[in-house]
N, C-alpha and C positions, 0 to 999 in steps of 0.2 A: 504494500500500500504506500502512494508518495504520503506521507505522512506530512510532508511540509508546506503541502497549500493546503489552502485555506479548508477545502470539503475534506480529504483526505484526514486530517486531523479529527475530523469532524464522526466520520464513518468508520474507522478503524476498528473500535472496539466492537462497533455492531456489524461489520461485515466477519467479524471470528464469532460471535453468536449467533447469529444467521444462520453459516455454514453449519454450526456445529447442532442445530436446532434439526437439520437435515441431514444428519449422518456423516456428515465430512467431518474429518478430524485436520484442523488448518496447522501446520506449522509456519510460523510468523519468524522471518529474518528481517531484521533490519537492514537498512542497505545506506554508503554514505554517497550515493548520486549517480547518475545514470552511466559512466565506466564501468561501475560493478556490479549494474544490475544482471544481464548478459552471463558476467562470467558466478554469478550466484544461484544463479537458474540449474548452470551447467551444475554446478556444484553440487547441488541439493537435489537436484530433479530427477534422477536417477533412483532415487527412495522417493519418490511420489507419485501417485496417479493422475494428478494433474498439478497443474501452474497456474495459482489463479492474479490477474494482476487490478490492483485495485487504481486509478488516476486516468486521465486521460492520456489522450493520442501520441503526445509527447512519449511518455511513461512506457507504452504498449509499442512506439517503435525505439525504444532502449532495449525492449525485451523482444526485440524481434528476432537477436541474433542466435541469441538463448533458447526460446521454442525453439527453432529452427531444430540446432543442435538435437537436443535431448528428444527429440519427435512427440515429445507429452501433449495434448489436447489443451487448449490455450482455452481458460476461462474468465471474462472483462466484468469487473464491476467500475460502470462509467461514472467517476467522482472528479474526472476533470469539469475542464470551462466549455470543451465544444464537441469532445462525445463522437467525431466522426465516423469510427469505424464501429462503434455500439452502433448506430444508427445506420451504418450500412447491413450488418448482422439484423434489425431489428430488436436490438436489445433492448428491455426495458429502459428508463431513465432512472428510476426507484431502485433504492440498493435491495429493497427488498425481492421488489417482479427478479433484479436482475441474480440474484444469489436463488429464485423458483428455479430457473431457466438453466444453471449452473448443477443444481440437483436432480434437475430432468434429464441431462447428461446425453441429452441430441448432440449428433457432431455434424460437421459439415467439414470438405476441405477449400480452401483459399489460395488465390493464387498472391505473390507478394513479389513486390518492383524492388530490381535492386538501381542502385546508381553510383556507378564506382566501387560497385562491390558491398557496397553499404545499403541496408535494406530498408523498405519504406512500404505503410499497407495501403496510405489512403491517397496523396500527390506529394511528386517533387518539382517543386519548381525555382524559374529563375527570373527574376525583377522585381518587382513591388512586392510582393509575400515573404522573399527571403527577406526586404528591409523593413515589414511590417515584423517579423519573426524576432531581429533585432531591439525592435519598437517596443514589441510584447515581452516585455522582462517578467523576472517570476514575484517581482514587486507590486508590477501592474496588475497584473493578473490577481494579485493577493488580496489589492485593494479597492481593484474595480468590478472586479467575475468579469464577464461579459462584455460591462458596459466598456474596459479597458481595451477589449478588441477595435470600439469606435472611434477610441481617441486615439490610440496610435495607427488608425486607418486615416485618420485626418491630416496628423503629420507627414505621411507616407505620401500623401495624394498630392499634397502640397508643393513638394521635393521631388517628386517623381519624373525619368525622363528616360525616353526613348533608348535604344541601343540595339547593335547590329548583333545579328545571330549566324552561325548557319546549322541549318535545321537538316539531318540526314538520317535515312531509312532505305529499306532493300529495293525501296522506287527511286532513286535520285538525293540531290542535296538543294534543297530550296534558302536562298538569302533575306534573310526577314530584317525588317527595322519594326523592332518588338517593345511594347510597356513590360512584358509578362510573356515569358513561356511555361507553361506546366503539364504535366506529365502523369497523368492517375492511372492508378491500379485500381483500388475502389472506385464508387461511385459518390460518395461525399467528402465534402472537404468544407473551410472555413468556417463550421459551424453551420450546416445545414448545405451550402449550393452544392450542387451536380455538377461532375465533373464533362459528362454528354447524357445524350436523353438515354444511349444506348450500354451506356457502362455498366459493366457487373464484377465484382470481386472475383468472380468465378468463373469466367469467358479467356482468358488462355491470352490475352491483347490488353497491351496500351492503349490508352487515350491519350491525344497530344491536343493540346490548344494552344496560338499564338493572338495576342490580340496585339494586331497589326496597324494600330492608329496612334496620332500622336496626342493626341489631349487627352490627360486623362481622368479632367472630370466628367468625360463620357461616362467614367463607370457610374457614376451616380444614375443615369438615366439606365443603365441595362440590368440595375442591380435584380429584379424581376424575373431577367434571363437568364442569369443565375443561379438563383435561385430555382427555376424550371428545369433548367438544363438543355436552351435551346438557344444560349448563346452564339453554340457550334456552326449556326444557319447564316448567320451574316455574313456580309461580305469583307469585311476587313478583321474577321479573324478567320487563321487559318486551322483547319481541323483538321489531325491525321490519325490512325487507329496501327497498328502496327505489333510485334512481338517486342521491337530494339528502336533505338535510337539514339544519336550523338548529335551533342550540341554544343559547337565550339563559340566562341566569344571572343573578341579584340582582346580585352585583357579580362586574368581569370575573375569570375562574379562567383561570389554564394550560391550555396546550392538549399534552399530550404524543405526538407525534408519531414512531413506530419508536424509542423511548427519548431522544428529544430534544425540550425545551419549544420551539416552534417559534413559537404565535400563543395570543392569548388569546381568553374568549369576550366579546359575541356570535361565533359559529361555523359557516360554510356550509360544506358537506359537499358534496362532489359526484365524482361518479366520471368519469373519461377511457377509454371503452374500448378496450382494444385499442394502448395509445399510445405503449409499448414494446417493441422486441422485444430479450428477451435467447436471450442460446445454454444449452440444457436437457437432459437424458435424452433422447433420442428416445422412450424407452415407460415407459410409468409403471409405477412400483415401490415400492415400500415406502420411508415419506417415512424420509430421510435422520437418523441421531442427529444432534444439534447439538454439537457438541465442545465519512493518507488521499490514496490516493492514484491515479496515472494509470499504466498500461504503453502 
């Protein structure tokens, strides 16, 4: 459980009587930050039937490396800020629905994006998100939830400016003057938008989007389409769907990865299908609202 923001602190104790109210017997390791969450997983995980990880997206691609490893069944209690990949699962929002859901012990497998060899479940990308990623410290976050996504979205939008990409896949290499390229495995990101209308965690392919305009207080006006997932339709951003991809840059740029600058560019993109399995809704439902450590 990240015990150090603000929900995390909050849910700890009742995400270990939850579990334990259902049969699961939680062992609780502390951990001192996302370097050692990974190699704690491997470490422990071995003696457990599952990994269950309590914080948000951040937290769950620390722990990306570690599932990975150890092949245990990945269980989410969503106690972050924006919940993307609970809500691409359909996981409850409620520690409680989401520790039912955990004891119901439905699996599914996932497919997970690497970049640079470093792994990522929901998008990676490169411009304005990597310096909102910046923006959103674990201070803001602490003392704003949510609302601290808007404020340092307003900074970002403020400051923000164009830059030259080139964009390549097994069709060709396209030259873009880009706000933003990003790159999804999942299908959610920022706190609820769609990464395309056709995206799925589970479909074997990339999503690539370039928004390809220079003002970027446009995005106030597409915010909507975003949100839908039908951004992809216009004409000044560019959509690609693919297995891989590389994305070189003038000079290297952040690479923001599920809200954490991970690697910089040049940037290989490549998907793993199928490489996780966590525990999920047995039937699908209507995706989830969005409201570090080991059990």
């Amino acid at each position: 459980m990240n015990a150090k923001s603000r929900s995390g602190r909050e849910a700890l104790h009742s995400a270990i009587d939850g579990l334990r109210r259902h049969g699961i017997d939680p062992v609780h390791r502390e951990c001192a930050g996302r370097e050692q969450l990974s190699p704690l997983i491997v470490e422990h995980g071995a003696r457990a039937d599952l990994v269950v990880i309590g914080g948000g997206d951040g937290t769950l691609n620390a722990a990306a490396a570690g599932i990975l490893e150890t092949g245990r069944p990945l269980g989410i209690l969503p106690t972050g800020t924006a919940n993307d990949l609970a809500r691409t699962l359909n996981i409850p929002a409620d520690l409680d629905g989401a520790i039912g859901v955990i004891a119901a012990a439905n699996t599914r497998l996932i497919d997970v994006g690497s970049v640079n060899g470093a792994l990522f479940f929901n998008v990676a990308s490169i411009g304005m998100s990597a310096d909102l990623a910046r923006e959103l410290t674990r201070e803001v976050k602490r003392r704003f939830g949510k609302l601290g996504y808007g404020l340092a979205a307003i900074k970002v939008l403020g400051r923000a400016r164009p830059f030259h990409a080139s964009i390549s896949d097994s069709r060709g290499t396209r030259r873009s003057l880009t706000l933003q390229v990003a790159v999804g495995n999942g299908r959610f990101y920022g706190g609820g938008n769609i990464v395309a209308n056709t995206a799925a965690i589970d479909d074997g392919t990339l999503d690539l989007y370039s928004l390809e305009f220079l003002q970027a207080w446009r995005l106030v006006l597409m915010l909507r389409s975003f949100r839908r997932g039908d951004h992809t339709e216009l004409s000044d951003v560019l959509a690609l769907r693919n297995t891989a991809f590389e994305i070189r840059t003038r000079r290297p740029r952040p690479v923001n990865a599920d809200g954490e600058i991970i690697t910089r560019t040049p940037a290989v993109f490549r998907v793993l299908p199928k490489a996780i399995e966590v525990i999920a809704p047995a039937e699908e439902s209507t995706p989830a609202e969005s409201s570090s450590g080991i059990f």
